[in-house]
Every structure is written in C-alpha cells, then in structure tokens.
C-alpha positions in Angstrom: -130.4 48.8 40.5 -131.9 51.9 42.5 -132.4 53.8 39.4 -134.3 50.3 37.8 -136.8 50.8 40.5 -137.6 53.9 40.4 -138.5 53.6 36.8 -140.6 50.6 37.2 -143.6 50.4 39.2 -144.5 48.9 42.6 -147.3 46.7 40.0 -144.8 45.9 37.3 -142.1 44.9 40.2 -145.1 42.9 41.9 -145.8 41.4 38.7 -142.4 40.3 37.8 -141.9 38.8 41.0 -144.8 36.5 40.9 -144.1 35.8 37.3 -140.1 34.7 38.5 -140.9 33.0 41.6 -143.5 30.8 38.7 -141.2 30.0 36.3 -138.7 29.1 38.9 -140.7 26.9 40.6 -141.5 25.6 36.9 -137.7 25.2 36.5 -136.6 23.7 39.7 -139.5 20.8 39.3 -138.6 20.1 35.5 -135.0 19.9 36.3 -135.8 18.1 39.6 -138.3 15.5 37.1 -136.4 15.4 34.5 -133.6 13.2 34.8 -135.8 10.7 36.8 -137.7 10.5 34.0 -135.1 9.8 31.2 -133.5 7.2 34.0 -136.4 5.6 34.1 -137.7 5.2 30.5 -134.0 4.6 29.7 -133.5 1.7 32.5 -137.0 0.1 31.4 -135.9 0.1 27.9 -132.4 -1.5 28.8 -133.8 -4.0 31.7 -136.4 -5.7 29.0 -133.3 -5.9 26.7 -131.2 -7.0 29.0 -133.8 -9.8 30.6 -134.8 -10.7 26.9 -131.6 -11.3 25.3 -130.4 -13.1 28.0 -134.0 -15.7 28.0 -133.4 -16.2 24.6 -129.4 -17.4 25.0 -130.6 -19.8 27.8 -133.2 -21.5 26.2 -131.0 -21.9 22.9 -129.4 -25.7 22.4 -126.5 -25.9 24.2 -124.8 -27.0 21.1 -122.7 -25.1 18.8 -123.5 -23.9 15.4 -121.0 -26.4 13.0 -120.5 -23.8 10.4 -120.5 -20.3 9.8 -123.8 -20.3 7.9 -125.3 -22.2 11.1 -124.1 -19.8 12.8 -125.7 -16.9 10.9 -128.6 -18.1 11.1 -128.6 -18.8 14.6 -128.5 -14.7 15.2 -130.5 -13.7 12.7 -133.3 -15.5 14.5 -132.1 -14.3 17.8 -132.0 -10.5 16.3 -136.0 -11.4 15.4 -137.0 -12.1 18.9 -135.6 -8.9 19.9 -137.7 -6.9 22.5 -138.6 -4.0 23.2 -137.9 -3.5 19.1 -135.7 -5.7 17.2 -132.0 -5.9 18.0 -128.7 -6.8 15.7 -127.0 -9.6 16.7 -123.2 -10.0 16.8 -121.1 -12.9 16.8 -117.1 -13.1 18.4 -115.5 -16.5 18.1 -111.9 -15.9 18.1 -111.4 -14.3 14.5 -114.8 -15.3 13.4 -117.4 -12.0 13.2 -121.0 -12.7 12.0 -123.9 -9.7 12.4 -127.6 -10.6 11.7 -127.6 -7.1 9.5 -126.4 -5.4 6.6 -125.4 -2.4 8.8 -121.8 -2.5 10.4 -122.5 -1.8 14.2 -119.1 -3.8 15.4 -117.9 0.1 16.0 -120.8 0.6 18.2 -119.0 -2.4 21.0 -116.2 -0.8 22.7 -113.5 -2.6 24.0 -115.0 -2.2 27.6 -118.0 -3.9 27.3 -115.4 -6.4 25.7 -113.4 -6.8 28.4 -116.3 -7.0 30.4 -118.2 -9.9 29.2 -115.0 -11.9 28.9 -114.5 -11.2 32.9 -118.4 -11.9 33.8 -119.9 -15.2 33.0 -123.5 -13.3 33.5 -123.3 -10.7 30.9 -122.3 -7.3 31.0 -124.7 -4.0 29.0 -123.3 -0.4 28.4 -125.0 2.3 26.9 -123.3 4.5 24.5 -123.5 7.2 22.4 -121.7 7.0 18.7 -122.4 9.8 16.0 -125.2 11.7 18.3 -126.7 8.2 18.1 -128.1 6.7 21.3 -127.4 2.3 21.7 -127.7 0.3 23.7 -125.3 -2.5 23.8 -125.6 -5.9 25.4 -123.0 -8.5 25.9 -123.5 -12.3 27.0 -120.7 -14.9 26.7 -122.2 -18.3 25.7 -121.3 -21.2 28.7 -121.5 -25.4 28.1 -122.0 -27.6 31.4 -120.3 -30.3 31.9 -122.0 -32.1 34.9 -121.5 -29.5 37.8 -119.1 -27.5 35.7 -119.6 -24.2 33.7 -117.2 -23.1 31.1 -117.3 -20.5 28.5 -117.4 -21.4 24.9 -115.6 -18.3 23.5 -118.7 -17.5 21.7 -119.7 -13.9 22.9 -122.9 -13.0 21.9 -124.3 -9.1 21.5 -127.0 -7.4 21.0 -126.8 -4.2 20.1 -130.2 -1.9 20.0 -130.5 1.5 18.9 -132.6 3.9 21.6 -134.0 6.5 18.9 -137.6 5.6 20.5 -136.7 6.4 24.2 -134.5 9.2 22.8 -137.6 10.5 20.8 -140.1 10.1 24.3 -137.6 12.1 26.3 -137.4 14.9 24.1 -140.9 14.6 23.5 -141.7 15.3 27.0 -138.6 18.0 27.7 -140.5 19.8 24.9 -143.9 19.0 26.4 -142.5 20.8 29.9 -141.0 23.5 27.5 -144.1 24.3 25.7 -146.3 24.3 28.9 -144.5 26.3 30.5 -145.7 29.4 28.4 -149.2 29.0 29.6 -148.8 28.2 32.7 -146.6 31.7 32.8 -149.8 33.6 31.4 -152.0 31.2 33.6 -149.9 32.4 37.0 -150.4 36.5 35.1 -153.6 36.1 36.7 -153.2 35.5 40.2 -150.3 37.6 40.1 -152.2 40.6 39.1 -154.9 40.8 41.8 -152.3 40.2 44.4 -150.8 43.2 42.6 -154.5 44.4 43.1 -155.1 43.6 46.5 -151.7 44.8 48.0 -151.6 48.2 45.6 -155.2 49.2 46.3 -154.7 50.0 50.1 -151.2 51.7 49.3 -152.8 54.0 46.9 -155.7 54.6 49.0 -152.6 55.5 52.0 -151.2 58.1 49.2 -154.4 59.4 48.6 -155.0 60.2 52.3 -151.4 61.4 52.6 -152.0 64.1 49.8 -154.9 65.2 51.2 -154.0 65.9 54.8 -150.8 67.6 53.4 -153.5 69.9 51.8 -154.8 71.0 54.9 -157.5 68.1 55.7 -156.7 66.4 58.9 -160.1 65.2 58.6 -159.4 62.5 56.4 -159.3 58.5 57.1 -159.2 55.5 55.1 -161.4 52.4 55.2 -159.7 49.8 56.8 -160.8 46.4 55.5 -159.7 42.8 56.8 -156.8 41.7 59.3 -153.8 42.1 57.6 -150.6 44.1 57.6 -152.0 46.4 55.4 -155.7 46.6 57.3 -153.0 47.2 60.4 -151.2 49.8 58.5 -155.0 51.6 57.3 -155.8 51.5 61.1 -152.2 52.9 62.7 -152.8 56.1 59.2 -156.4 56.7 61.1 -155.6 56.5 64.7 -152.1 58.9 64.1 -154.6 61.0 61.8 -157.0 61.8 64.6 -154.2 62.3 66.7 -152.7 65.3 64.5 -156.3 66.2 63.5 -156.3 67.1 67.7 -153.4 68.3 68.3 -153.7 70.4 65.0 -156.4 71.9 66.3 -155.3 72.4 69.6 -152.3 74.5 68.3 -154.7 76.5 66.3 -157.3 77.2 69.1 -154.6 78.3 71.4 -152.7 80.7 68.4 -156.4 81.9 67.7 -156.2 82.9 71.9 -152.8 84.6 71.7 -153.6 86.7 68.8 -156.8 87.9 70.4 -155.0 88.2 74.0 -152.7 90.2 72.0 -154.8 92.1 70.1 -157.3 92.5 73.3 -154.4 93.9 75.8 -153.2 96.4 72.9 -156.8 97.8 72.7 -157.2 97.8 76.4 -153.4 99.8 76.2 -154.6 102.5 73.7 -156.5 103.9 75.9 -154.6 104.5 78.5 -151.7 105.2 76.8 -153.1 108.3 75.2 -153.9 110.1 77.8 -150.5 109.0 79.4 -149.1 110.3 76.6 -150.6 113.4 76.4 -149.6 114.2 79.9 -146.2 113.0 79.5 -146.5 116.0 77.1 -147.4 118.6 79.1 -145.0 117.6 81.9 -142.1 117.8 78.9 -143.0 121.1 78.5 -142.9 122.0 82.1 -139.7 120.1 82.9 -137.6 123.1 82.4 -138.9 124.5 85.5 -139.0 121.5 87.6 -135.6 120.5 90.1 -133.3 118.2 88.5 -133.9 114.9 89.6 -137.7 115.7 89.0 -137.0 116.6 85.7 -134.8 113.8 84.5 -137.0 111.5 86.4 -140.2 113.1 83.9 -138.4 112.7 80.9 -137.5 108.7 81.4 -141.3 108.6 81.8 -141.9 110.7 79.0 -139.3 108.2 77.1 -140.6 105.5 78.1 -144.3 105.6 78.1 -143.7 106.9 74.2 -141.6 103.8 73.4 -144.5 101.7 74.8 -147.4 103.5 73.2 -145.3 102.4 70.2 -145.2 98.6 70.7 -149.0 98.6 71.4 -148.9 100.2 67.9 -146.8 97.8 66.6 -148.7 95.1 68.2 -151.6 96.0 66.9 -150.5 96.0 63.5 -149.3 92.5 64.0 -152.1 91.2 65.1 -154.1 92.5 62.0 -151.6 90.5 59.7 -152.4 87.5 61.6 -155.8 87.9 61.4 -155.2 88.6 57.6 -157.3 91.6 58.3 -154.3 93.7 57.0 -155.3 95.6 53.2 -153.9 97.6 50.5 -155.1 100.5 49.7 -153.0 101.6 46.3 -153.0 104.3 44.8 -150.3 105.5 41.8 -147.2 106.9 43.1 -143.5 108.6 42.0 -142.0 106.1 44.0 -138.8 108.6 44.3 -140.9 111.1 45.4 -142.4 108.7 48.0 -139.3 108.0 49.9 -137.7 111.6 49.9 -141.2 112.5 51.9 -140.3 109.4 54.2 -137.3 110.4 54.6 -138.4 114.5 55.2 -140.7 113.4 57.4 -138.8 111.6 60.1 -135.8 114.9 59.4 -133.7 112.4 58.1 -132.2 115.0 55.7 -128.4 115.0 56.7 -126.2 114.8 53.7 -123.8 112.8 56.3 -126.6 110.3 57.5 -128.6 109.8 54.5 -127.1 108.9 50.7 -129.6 108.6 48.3 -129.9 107.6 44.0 -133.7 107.9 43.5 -134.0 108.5 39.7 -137.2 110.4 38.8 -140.2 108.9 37.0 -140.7 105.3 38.5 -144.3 105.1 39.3 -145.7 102.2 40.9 -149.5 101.4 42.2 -149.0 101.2 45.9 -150.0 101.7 49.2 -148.4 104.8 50.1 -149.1 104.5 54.2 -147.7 101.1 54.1 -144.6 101.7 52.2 -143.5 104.9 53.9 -143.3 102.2 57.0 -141.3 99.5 55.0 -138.5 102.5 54.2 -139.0 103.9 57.3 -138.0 100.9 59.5 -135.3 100.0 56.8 -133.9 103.0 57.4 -134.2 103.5 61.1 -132.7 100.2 61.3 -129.8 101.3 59.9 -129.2 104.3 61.3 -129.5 102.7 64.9 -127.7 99.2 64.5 -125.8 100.2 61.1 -123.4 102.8 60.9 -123.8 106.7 59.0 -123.8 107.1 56.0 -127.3 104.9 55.1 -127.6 104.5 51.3 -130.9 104.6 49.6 -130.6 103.2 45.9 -133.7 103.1 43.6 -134.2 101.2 40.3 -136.4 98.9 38.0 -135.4 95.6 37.0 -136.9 92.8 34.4 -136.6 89.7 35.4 -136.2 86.7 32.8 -136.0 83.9 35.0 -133.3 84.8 37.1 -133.5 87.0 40.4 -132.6 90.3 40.6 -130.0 91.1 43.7 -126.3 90.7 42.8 -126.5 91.5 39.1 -128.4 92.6 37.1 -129.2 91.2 33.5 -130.8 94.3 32.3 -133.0 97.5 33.6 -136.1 99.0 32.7 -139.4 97.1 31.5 -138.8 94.3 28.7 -141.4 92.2 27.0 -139.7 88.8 27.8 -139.9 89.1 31.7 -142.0 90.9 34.8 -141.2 94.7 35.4 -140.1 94.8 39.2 -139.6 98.0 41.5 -135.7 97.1 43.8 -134.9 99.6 46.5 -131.9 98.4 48.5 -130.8 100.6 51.9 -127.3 100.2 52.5 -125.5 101.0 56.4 -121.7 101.5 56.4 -121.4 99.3 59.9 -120.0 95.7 60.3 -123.1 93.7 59.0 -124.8 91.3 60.1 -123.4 88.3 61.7 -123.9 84.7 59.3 -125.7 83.3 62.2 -128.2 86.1 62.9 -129.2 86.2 59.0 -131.6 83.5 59.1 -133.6 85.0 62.0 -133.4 88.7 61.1 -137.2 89.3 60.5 -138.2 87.0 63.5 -140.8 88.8 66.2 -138.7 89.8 69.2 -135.3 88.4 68.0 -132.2 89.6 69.7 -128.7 89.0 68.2 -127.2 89.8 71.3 -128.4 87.4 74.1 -127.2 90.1 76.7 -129.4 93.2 75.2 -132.4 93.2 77.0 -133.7 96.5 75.7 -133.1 98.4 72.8 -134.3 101.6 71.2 -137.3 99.5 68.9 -140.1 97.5 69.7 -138.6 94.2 68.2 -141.2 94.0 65.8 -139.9 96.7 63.2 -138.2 93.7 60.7 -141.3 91.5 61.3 -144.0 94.3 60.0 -141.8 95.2 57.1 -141.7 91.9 55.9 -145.4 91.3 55.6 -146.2 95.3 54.3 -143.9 93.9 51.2 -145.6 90.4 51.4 -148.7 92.0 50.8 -147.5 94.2 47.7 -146.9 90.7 46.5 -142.9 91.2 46.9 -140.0 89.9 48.2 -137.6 91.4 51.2 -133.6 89.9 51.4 -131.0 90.8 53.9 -127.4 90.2 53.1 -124.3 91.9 54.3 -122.2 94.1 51.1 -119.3 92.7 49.3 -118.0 95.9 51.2 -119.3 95.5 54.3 -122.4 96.6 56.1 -125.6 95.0 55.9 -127.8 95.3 52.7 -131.5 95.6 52.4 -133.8 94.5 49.5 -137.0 95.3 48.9 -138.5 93.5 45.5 -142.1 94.4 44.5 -143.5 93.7 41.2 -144.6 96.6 39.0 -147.7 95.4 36.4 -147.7 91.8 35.3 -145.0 90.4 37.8 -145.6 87.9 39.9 -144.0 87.3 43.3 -142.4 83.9 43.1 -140.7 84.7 39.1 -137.6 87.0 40.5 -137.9 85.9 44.2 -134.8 84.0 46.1 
C-alpha cells in the first residue's frame, strides 16, 4: 500500500477519491432504488391482475357451464378480458382440465398455489419463475349461494400471465442506471479536478517556498488566499518564515561580531606581543646570569608569552577563513621535496622520530606556505599526542568512483578517473578514542575534560582542515589496523574534483 502511494500522485489519489466516493454514491442509491422499483412495477402489474380476474369471476352467472365445450368457452372469453395484457385461463373440476390456449401452462401452477385456493374462498396469487420465465399466477375458486350460505363449487379458476413486459421495464431501467452511470463518472471528473486544483495549488506553492528558503532565502512568503485550512497553513509558513528570517539573521549578525572581536583583539595582541617577545628574547639570553628563581621565573614568561603570540597567530588565521579572505597562491612543486624541507625546518630529522616513503617526482600545483602548515601540524600532532616513530607515506592515486584510504584499486594517473595526491602521517601511540573521532578537527576541542592546557593552541586540527579544503581536498582521521592514529590528507592533482574520491 505505502509503495502504491508513493508512485501515484497527491492529484491522481485526489482524483480517484472523488471518482469512488461518485460511483459509490451511484451504487448505494441504485441498489437502494432498485428493488423498490421492481416491487412496485411488479405489485402494480399483479394487483390489476389480481383485482381484474377476480371482477370478471363475480360478475359471471352463477351458473355452471353444462358441458365441457361450455365450459371452454366460458375461459376463453374470460382469458380475452384479461388485463394488464391477456391472460390464459385454466380450468380444475375434479379430473376435468380445460385451458383457453394452445400452450400447456398447467406446469406453470404449483401445488402451493393449489393448496392455497382450495383453503381460501378469496383467491390466492403466486409469482413464479419456470425456465428463466417470469408468471404470474392467479388462483380463484368459483362459490354458489344458497340464501345466506357460500359454498365452493370445485371449480378453480386460474389465470396465469406471463410478466416478460415488467421483466423487460426492469431491466430496461437497471440498464438505464447502468449506462448513466458512465457519464455521470466523467460528469463528477470535473468537479473532482479543480478540487484537485484548489487543494494542490497552495501545497505546491508551500513546496515551492520550502525549496527556496532551504536555498538560502528566508525572505520568501506565500500569498495566502481565503479562510481555510490551507489559507491557515499559508499564514502559520509566513509567520514561522519571518520568525527564522530573524533569528537567522540574528545568529549571523552576532557570528559577523565574534569574528571581528576575534579578529580585532588578535590585531590589538600583535602588537604587543612582539615587542614582548622580543624582550622575552633578550631576557633568555641573559638568564644564565640571573639567580635561579629569577631565571626559571623568565623562562615560563619567555614560554609562555611565545605560546600566546602563537594563538593570536592561529587566531588570526582563523578568522581569515571565516571571512573567506583566505587564498591560494600555487605554484608547481616536488611534493617530496616539499615535506623533507618541512620536516628540516622544524629539525625534525631523527631517524627514531621521523619514518618517511616520499618517492621522488610527484609534482603538484600548490600553495607551498599553506601545505608546509598542513604537514607541519600533522606531524607535530603526532609527535606530541602520538607516540615516536611518526610515519610519513607519500603516493598518487586514481580514483574510479571509489575512495582512496584502505585500498587502493590502482596507482598513478589513469584516463578513467581523477589523479589525486594521498599523504597519510602515521604515530605509533594508542589512537584515538571512537568517541573523540567525530570531533577531532573541532576549534578548542579537548579529549580529555581534565586537560586544561596543552602544548598547542587548540586550533592546529581546525586550520589544517580548511588549508586542504581550499586545495579542493579531503582530510580523514582514523586509528591503524595496527594501532595508532592515521592521518589523510587527499588533494586532487589536474582534473579531480573534491567530492569524486572523498568519504
């Protein structure tokens, strides 16, 4: 039934409806007329029988017929007043049978209606049905009166009619019903489809306006029309419209503030900073020389105005991806070559610490100051939360409809699929917790609840995710089949696009 529905139409089901509730309305009042109808032009045609053949008995002599032949023609003239249309007349006495017509209809009396007029002086009628042949049978014992007395004769007197006629009238009018039902199905189409109309034309008016704020414009309303349900409906869509439209806007006049407050306080903390941290400098230099508790008490300052200077940094570069001020600037790189001067760079060089498989001759167009952060921060990442050694792996991939990660259907550049550039950086500690994985590259996010500093800024995760973004690429975090937690970073070389080998 659910699966019907869904593949027929609001209009069709509208449709259908109207069109059943017609025809049974059709149906209920022919089988509700009907058989009134075939009572009553049956009971006409059987009272006038009745009423006649029993006028014509009574104003017959009283005598008996002396013969048979008297007899004879005594019915045949009672068989030619016959009404509503001539009857045959049949004649009991004892033995003696006599029919005013050449047809036998004797079989047509049952012994009923026998019995019957032998019990009741007044006649007695039966309708029956011999052959598929519709009769009506009448039955009216002959009396004599003898002063106050009434007797029967023993002469029983029937009439026997056929009802073709009436049969014929009430099949003529079941077909009439039958045959006007068709049109008056295609007259009630009519109707039924502006209803259709009327009810559809507001609800596809609401889906219209549903589409178009899900695009974005809360601006939209819909004409409301009339006092009705659906008028009602059109007028709760515009009023919780508005509603959203405010609060919409609301939420994106108060983000609008936060990004600048951020962005305001990180300029205002630039400043400062740099000179803090060129004296922080100076007094690291000079720490040697200074007591012990003066000393340590320089370097936590030293530590820690270096650590801040970094989140304003890091906030900073936030706040230009929210502002979508962030850009590439690509240039053509050895890939390989790329990370190994990340990785000299920060003196991350330790055979121990660092593993690397960074095959020679992958070039890529990219943005060379915004990728040596991406491996960066994987890396650093690692080394603080994972677990020595970190390995870097390195490799193309083409993607033909699948996504790269776990295996890989095939390497290089192939004509079917989009080229991509994977580089995965590996730790050898205990992963990452199930329940941390969905929020790994939130803003601020602490897997432990308890930690309420750490080495990093907290945005680390956060800007490495949008520097891939905006190479068009994809970034996963997963834990090894061996353990340890696994990053993947998925940009697409020439011709790929970001959504074909993304999971």
């Amino acid at each position: 039934m659910r699966r019907w529905k869904a593949r027929i139409g609001l209009r069709t089901r509208l449709v259908l409806a109207f069109l059943l509730v017609a025809a049974i309305g059709a149906g209920t009042t022919a089988a509700l007329t009907y058989p009134a109808a075939r009572t009553a032009i049956l009971v006409q045609a059987q009272d006038t029988a009745v009423s006649s053949f029993r006028d014509q008995i009574e104003q017959w002599p009283t005598a008996l017929p002396a013969d048979r032949r008297a007899l004879q023609q005594w019915v045949q003239q009672l068989a030619r007043r016959g009404k509503p249309h001539p009857w045959v007349v049949f004649a009991e006495y004892g033995s003696l049978r006599i029919s005013s017509g050449t047809r036998p209809v004797s079989t047509v009396i049952t012994p009923e209606l026998r019995r019957a007029a032998l019990a009741t002086p007044g006649g007695s009628f039966q309708r029956v049905n011999k052959a598929g042949m519709p009769w009506l049978t009448v039955a009216v014992p002959t009396v004599f009166t003898a002063g106050r007395t009434t007797r029967p004769t023993g002469l029983v007197l029937y009439a026997v009619m056929p009802l073709t006629d009436e049969e014929t009238n009430i099949r003529a009018m079941l077909t009439a019903a039958r045959d006007g039902a068709l049109p008056g199905l295609v007259a009630a189409l009519v109707p039924a489809l502006l209803a259709a109309r009327s009810v559809l034309r507001p609800v596809r008016d609401l889906r219209t306006a549903a589409r178009s704020m899900g695009s974005g414009r809360f601006d939209t309303r819909i004409q409301c029309k009339g006092s009705d349900e659906l008028a009602d409906l059109a007028r709760t869509f515009n009023e919780s419209a508005a509603e959203l439209e405010q609060t919409v806007r609301e939420l994106r006049e108060a983000e609008a503030r936060a990004r600048r407050f951020a962005s305001d306080v990180s300029h205002e903390l630039r400043t400062p900073l740099t000179g803090m941290l060129a004296v922080t400098e100076v007094l690291d230099e000079d720490a040697a020389d200074l007591a012990p508790d003066t000393a340590a008490a320089v370097r936590l300052i030293s530590a820690e105005t270096g650590k801040l200077a970094h989140l304003v940094e890091d906030l900073m570069e936030i706040s230009r991806f929210d502002a979508r001020a962030a850009e590439l600037n690509t240039d053509e790189v050895d890939v390989a070559q790329a990370i190994r001067k990340t990785l000299t760079s920060r003196h991350w060089t330790d055979p121990t610490q660092i593993v690397t498989d960074l095959p020679d001759g992958i070039r890529a167009r990219l943005d060379p100051r915004r990728f040596d952060i991406v491996i960066a921060n994987l890396v650093g990442n690692a080394l603080r939360h994972g677990s020595a050694p970190v390995a870097i792996r390195l490799r193309t991939t083409t993607c033909r409809g699948g996504a790269p990660g776990a295996d890989w259907p095939d390497t290089g550049t192939g004509a079917n699929g989009a080229s991509w550039l994977v580089a995965e950086v590996a730790d050898s500690g205990p992963g990452i917790p199930e329940q941390v994985l969905p929020h790994i590259f939130e803003r601020f996010y602490k897997a432990d609840a308890a930690r309420t500093r750490s080495e990093g800024s907290g945005l680390g995760l956060a800007i490495t995710l949008e520097n891939v973004r905006l190479h068009r690429g994809t970034l996963r975090a997963a834990n090894g089949p061996q353990g340890g937690a696994v990053f993947t970073v998925e940009i697409p070389l020439a011709g790929g696009e970001a959504t074909e080998c993304s999971v």
